[in-house]
C-alpha atoms as an extended CHARMM CRD file, in Angstrom:
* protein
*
       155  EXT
         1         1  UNK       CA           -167.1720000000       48.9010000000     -185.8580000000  PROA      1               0.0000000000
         2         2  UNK       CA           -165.9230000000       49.1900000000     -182.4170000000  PROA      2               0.0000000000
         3         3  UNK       CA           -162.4170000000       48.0580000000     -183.5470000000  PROA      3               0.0000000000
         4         4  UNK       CA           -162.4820000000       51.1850000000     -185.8790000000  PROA      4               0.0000000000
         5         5  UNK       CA           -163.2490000000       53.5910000000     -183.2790000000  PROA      5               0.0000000000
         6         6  UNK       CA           -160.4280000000       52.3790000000     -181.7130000000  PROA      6               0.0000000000
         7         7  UNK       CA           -158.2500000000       52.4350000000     -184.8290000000  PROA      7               0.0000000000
         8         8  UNK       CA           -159.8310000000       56.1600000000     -184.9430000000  PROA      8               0.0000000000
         9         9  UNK       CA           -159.1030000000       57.2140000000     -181.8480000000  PROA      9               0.0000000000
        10        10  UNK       CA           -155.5640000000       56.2010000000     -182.2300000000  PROA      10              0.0000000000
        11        11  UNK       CA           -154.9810000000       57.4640000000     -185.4520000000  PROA      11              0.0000000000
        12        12  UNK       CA           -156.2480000000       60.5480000000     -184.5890000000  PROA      12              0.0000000000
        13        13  UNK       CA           -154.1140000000       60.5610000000     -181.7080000000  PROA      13              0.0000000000
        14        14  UNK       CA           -150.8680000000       59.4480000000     -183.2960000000  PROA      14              0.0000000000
        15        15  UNK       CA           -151.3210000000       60.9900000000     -187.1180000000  PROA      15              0.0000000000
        16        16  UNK       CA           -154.0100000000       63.7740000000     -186.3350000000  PROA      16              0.0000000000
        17        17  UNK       CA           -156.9840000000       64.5580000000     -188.4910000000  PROA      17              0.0000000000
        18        18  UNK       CA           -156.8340000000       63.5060000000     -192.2080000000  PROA      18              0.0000000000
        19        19  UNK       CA           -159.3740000000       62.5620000000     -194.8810000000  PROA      19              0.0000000000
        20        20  UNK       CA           -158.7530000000       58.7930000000     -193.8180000000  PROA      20              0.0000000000
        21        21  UNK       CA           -160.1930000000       59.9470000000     -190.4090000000  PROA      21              0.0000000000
        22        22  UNK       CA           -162.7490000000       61.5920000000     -191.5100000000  PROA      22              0.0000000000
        23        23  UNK       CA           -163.9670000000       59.0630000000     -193.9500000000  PROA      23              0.0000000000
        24        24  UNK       CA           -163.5430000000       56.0940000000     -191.0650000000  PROA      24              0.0000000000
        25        25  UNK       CA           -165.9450000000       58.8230000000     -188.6940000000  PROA      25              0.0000000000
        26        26  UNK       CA           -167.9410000000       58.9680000000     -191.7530000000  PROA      26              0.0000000000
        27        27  UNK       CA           -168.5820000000       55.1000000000     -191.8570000000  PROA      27              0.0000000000
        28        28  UNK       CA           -168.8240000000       54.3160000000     -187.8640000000  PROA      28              0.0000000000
        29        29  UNK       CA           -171.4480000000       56.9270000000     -187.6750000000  PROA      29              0.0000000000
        30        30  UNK       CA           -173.9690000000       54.9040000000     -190.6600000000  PROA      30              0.0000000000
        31        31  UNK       CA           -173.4150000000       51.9400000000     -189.0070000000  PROA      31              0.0000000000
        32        32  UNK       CA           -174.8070000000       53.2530000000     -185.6580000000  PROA      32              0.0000000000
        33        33  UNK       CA           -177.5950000000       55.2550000000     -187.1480000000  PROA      33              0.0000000000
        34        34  UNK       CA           -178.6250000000       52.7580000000     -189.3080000000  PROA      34              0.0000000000
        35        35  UNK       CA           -177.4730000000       49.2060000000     -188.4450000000  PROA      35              0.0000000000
        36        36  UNK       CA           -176.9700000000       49.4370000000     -184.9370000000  PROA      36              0.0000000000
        37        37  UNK       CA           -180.5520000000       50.9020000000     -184.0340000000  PROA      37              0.0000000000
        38        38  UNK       CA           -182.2100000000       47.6760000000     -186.1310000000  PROA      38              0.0000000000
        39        39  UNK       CA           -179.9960000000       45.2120000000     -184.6060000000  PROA      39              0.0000000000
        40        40  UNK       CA           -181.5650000000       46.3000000000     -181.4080000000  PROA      40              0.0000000000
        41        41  UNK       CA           -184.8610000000       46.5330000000     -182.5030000000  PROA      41              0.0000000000
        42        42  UNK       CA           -184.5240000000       42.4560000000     -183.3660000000  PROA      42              0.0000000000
        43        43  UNK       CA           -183.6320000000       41.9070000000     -180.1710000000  PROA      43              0.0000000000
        44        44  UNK       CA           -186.5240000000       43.9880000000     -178.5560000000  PROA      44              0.0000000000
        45        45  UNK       CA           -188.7410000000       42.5990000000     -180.9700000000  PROA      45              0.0000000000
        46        46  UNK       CA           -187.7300000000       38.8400000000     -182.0100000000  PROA      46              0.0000000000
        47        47  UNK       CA           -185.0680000000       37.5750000000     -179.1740000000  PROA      47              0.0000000000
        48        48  UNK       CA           -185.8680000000       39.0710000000     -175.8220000000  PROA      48              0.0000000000
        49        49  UNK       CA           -188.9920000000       37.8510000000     -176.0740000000  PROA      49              0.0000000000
        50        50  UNK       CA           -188.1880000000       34.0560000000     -176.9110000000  PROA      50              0.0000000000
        51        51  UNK       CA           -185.8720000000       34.1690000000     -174.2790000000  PROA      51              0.0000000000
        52        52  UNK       CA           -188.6300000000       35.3820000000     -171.4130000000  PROA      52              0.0000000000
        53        53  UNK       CA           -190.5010000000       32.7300000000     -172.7420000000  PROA      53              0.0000000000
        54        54  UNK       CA           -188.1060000000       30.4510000000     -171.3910000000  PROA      54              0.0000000000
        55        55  UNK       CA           -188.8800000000       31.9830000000     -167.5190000000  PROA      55              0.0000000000
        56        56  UNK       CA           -185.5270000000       31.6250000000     -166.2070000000  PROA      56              0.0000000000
        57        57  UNK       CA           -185.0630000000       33.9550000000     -163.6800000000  PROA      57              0.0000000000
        58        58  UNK       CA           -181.3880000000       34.9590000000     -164.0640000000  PROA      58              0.0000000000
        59        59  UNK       CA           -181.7580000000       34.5250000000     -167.5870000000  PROA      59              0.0000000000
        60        60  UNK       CA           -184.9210000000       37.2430000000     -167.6390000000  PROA      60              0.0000000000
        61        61  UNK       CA           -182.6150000000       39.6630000000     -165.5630000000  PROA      61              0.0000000000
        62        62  UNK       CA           -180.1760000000       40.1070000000     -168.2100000000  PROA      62              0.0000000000
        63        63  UNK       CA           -182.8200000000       40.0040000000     -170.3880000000  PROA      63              0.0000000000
        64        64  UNK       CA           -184.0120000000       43.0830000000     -168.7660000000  PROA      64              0.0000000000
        65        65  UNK       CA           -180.7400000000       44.4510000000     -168.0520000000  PROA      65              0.0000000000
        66        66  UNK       CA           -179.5630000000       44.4090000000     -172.0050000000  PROA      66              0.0000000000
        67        67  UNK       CA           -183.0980000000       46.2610000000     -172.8910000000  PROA      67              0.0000000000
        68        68  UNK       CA           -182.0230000000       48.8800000000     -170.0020000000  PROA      68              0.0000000000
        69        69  UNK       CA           -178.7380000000       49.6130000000     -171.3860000000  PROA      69              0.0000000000
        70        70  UNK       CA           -179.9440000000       49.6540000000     -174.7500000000  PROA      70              0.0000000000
        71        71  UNK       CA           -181.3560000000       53.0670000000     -173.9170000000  PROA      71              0.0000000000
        72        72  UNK       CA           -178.4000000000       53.8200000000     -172.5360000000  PROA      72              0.0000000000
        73        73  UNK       CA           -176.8020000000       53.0800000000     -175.4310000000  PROA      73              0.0000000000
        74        74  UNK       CA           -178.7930000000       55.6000000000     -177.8140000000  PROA      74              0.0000000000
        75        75  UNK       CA           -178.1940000000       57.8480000000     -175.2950000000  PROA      75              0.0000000000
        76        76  UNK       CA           -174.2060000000       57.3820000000     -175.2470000000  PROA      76              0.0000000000
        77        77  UNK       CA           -174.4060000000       57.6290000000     -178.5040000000  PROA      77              0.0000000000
        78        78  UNK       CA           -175.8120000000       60.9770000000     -179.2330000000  PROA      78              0.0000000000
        79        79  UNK       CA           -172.4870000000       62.2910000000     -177.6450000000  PROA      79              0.0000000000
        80        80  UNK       CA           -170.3180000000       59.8800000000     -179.5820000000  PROA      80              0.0000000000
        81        81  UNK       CA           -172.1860000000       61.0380000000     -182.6280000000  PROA      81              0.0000000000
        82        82  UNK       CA           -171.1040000000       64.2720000000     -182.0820000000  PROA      82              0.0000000000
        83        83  UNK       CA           -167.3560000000       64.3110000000     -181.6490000000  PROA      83              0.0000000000
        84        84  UNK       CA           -167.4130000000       61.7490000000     -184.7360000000  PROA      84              0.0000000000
        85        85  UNK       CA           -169.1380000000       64.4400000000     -186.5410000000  PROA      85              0.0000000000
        86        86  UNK       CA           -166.1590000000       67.0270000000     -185.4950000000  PROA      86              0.0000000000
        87        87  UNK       CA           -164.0690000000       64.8390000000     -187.2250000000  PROA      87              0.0000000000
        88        88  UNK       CA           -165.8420000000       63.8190000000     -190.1420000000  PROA      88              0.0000000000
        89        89  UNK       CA           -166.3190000000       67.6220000000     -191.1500000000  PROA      89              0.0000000000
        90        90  UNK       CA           -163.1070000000       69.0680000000     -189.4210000000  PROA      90              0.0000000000
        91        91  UNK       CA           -160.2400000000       69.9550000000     -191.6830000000  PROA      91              0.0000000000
        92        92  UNK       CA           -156.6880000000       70.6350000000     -191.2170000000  PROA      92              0.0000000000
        93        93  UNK       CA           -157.2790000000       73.8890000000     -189.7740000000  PROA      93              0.0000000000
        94        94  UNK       CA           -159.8140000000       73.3000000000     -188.2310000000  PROA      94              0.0000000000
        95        95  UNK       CA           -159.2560000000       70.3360000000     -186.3020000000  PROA      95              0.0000000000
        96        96  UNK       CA           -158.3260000000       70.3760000000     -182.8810000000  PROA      96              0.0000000000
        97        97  UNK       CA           -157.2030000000       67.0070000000     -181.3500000000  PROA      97              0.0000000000
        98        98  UNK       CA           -160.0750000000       64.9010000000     -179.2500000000  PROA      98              0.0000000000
        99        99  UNK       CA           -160.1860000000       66.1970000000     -175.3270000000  PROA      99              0.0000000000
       100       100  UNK       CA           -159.6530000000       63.9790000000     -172.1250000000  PROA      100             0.0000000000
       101       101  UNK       CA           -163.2140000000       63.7720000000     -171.7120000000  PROA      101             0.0000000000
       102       102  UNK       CA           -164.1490000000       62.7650000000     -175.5090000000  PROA      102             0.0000000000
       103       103  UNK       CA           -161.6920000000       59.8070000000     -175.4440000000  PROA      103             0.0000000000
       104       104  UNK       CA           -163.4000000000       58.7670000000     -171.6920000000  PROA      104             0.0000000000
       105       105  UNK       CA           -166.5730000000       58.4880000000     -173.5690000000  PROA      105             0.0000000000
       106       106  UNK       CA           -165.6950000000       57.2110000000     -176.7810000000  PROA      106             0.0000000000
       107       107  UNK       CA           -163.6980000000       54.2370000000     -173.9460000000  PROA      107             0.0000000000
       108       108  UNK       CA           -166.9150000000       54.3760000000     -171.8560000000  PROA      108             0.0000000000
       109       109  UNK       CA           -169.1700000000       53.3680000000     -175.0680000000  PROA      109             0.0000000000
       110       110  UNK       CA           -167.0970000000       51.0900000000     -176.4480000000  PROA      110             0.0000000000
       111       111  UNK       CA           -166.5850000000       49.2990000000     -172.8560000000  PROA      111             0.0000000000
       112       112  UNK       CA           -170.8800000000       49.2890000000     -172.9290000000  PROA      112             0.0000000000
       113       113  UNK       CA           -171.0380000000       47.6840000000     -176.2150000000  PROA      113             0.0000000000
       114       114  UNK       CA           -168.1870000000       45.5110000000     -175.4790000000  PROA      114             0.0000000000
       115       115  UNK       CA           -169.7120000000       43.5280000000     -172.5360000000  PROA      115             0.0000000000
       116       116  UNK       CA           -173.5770000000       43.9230000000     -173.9260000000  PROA      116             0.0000000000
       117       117  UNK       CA           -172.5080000000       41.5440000000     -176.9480000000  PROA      117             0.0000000000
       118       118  UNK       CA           -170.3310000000       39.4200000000     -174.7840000000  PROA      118             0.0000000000
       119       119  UNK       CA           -173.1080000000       38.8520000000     -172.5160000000  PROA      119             0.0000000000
       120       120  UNK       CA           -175.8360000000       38.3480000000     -175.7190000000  PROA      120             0.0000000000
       121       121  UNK       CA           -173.4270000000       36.0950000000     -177.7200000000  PROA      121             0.0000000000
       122       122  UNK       CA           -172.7950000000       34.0340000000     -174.4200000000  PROA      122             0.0000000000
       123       123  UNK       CA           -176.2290000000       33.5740000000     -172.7940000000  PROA      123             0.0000000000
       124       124  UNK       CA           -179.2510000000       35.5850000000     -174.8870000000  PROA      124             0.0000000000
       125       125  UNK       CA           -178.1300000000       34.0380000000     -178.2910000000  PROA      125             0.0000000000
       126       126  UNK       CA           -178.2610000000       30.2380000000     -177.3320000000  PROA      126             0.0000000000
       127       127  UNK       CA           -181.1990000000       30.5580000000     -175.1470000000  PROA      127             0.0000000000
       128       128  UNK       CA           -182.8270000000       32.4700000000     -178.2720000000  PROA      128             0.0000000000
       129       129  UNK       CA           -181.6330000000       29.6740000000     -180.2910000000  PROA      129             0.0000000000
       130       130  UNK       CA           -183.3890000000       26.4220000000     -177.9460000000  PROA      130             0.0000000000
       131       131  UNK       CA           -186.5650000000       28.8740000000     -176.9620000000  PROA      131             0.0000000000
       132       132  UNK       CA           -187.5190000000       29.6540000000     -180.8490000000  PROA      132             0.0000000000
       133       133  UNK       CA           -188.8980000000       26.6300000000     -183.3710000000  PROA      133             0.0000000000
       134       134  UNK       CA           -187.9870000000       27.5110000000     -187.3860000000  PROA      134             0.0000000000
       135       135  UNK       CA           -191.2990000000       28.6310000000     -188.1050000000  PROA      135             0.0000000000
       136       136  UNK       CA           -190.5910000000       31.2700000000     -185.8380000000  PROA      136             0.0000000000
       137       137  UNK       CA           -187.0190000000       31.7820000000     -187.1330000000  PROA      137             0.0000000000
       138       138  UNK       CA           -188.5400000000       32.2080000000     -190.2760000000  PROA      138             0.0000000000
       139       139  UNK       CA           -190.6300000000       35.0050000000     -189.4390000000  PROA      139             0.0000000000
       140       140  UNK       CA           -187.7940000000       36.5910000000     -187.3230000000  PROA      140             0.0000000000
       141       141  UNK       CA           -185.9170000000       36.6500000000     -190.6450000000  PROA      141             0.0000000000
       142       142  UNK       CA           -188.4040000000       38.0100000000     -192.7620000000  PROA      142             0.0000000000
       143       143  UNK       CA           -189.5100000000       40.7460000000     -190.5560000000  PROA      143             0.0000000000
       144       144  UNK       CA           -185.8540000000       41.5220000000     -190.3280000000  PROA      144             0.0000000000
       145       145  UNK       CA           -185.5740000000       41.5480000000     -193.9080000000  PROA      145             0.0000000000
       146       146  UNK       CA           -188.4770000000       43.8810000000     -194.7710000000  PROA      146             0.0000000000
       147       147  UNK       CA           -187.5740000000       46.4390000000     -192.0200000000  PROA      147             0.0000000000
       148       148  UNK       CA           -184.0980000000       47.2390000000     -193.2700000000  PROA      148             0.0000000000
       149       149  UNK       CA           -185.4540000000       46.9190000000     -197.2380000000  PROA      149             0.0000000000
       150       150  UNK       CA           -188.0280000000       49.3650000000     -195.8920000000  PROA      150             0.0000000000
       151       151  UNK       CA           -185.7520000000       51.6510000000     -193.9090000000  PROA      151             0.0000000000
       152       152  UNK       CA           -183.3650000000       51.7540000000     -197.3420000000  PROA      152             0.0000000000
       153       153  UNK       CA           -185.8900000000       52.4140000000     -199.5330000000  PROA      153             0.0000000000
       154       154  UNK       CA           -187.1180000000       55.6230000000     -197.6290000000  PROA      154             0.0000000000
       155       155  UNK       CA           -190.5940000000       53.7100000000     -196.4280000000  PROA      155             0.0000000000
């Protein structure tokens, strides 16, 4: 998703606002209401925790760290929510092209995201990974499971 906000941004730069823009807006937006919040609620819930059990002290810094900028995150997001919903409901006269400051933040938020996953693929994931048994995998996974058939079937 963050290579289509960039593909957004310079589309929308280069070919201005058209339905192709609007529907990519559209689609970046459900993934980070919907998808986005639950990934980080399996981490909060499932892998942070497996990794403190580990007690490694650098290790339960990041830990700390990711869970910080997850809330910073949600909060960068609001604001990238709302210039992606300018262009999913703009139209040809409507639309006026993104400002200096929107393309800083839609940079700024992708830069966030960028380095949180780096970070969680390189060190949070494989400690995850030795710290959890498959009994516990197996709950992760169901859990995981029943929250997003809940969340899509209104529950």
């Amino acid at each position: 998703m963050l290579n289509l906000v960039s593909r957004l941004v310079l589309h929308l730069a280069t070919t201005g606002w058209d339905m192709q823009a609007a529907t990519a807006a559209s689609d970046i937006m459900r993934y980070f209401d919907l998808a986005a919040p639950q990934h980080h609620l399996d981490e909060e819930i499932h892998v942070f925790p497996a990794v403190l059990t580990l007690q490694k002290g650098r290790l339960d810094l990041l830990v700390y760290r990711l869970k910080q900028e997850h809330i910073q995150m949600e909060k960068n997001w609001c604001h990238i929510r709302e210039i992606l919903d300018r262009v999913a409901h703009a139209d040809e006269k409507s639309w006026t092209d993104l400002s200096r400051t929107d393309t800083v933040a839609i940079a700024l938020f992708q830069k966030i995201y960028k380095n949180h996953i780096q970070e969680e693929e390189t060190y949070i994931y494989p400690a995850a990974i030795q710290a959890l048994d498959r009994t516990q995998l197996d709950v992760m996974t169901r859990d995981m499971v029943r929250r997003r058939t809940s969340a899509s079937d209104g529950r």
